[in-house]
N, C-alpha and C positions, 0 to 999 in steps of 0.2 A: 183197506177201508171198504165196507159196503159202500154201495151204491147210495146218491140220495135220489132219489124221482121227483119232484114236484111240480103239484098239479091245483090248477083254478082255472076258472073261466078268463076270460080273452079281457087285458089290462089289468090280471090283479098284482100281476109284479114278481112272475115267474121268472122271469129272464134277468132281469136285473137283481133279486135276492139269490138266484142261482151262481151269479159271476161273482157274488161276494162271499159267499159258499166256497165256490171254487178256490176262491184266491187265500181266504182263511184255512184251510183245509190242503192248499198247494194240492191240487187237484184240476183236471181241464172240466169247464161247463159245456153242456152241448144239449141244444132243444132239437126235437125232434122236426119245430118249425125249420131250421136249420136246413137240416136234409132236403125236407121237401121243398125249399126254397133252390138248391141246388140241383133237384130236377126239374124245377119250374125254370132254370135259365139254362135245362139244358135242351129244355121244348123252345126256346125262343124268347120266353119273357123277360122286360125288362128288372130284371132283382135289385132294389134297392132301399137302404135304408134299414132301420127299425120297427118301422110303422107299415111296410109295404104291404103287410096281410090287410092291411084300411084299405086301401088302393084300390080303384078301380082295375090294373092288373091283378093284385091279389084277389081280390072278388071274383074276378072272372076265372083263375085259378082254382079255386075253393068251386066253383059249379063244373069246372072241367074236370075235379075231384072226383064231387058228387057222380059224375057219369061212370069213373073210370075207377075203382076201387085199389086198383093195382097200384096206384103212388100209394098213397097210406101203410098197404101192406108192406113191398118193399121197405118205406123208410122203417117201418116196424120190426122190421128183418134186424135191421144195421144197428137200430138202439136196444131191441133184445142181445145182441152182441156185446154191447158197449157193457152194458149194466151187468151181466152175466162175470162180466172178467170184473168189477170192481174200479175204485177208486177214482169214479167222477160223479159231477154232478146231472141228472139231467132233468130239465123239462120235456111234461110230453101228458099228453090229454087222452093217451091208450095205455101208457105203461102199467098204471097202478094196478090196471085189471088184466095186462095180459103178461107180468113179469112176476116170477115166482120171487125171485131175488131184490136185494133194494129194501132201505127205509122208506117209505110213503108216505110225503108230506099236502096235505089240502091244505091252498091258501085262499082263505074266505076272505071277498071282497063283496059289496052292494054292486050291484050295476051302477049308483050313481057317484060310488069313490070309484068305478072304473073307468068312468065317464070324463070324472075331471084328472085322471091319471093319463087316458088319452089325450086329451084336449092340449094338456100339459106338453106331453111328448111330441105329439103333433104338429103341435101351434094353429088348431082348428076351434072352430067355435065349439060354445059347451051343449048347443043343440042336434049343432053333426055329429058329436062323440057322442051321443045319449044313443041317435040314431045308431050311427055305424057298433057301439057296443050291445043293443038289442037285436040287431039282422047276426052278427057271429054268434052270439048266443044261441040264437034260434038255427042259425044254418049248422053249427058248432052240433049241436044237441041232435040235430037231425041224422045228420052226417055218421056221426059214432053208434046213433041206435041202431039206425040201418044195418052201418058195417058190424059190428060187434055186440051190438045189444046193451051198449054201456049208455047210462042213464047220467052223464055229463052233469056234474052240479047236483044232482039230489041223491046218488046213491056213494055214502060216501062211507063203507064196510070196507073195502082195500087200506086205507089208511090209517097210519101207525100215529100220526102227528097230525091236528087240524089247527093252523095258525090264523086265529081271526087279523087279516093286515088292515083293517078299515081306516085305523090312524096309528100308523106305524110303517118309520121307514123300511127301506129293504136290509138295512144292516139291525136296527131292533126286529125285524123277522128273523133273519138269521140270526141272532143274541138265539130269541127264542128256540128255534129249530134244534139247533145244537146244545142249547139244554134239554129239553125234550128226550135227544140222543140220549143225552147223558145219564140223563133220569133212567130211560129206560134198558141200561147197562148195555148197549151196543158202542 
């Protein structure tokens, strides 16, 4: 099986429509959050949860990023690897533009269904997730222009599939996705 990539902005429900992907598909999911979480506890930080990109760890993570380009790249390394051999699923906010290989799916979320998709996951108010989904947006968007020139959210040419999920579970995403597949004879 190709690759599937999928990619949105931070809460539209990449991680969770991917592990329903995967398990549909009997295939492993893996985000390239993932990786970089795994160097981040192997600098010392504490790694936990789902949500830990919210974190005041994760934040402070995400600007020791910003300084240091070389995590991103590396984990870039490991899931250009992954996607190249086939048959899994992955999230990942560089793939679409820096992977030859792979279906490339965009899932369109508002900031404000991402908001209460955090809030949700969370268990945080709907003021801090409005907050904390506009600063990764912004630091999100900053971060990849810098490094790669990729324009996060508005330049959306790499993509083979664009799944509006604004009200739609993760498993009606994937309904869709894998029609899309299908339609498109891969």
């Amino acid at each position: 099986m190709e690759a599937l990539i999928l990619c949105g902005m931070p809460a539209a429900g990449k991680t969770t429509t991917a592990e329903v992907l995967g398990r549909r598909l009997n295939v492993p999911s893996i985000g390239g959050g993932y990786v970089l979480k795994e160097m981040a506890g192997a600098r010392g930080y504490k790694v936990t949860g789902e949500g830990w990109w919210d974190t005041p760890d994760g934040m402070r993570f995400l600007r020791e990023r910003e300084k240091n380009p070389d995590f991103d790249k590396e984990a870039d390394k490991i899931m250009l690897q992954k996607i190249e051999r086939g048959d899994i699923v992955v999230t990942s906010y560089t793939m679409p533009w820096l992977s030859k290989a792979g279906r490339k799916v965009w899932l369109e979320a508002t900031q404000e269904t991402r908001a209460e998709r955090m809030a949700r996951r969370d268990s945080i108010e709907m003021a801090k997730a409005r907050e904390v989904v506009a600063l990764r947006d912004k630091e999100n968007y900053a971060l990849y222009k810098r490094m790669y020139g990729i324009e996060l959210g508005r330049d959306l040419k790499p993509f083979n599939i664009i799944v509006d999920v604004n009200n739609k579970t993760p498993e009606e995403a994937a309904d869709e996705i894998m029609g899309a597949a299908k339609r498109q004879g891969r």
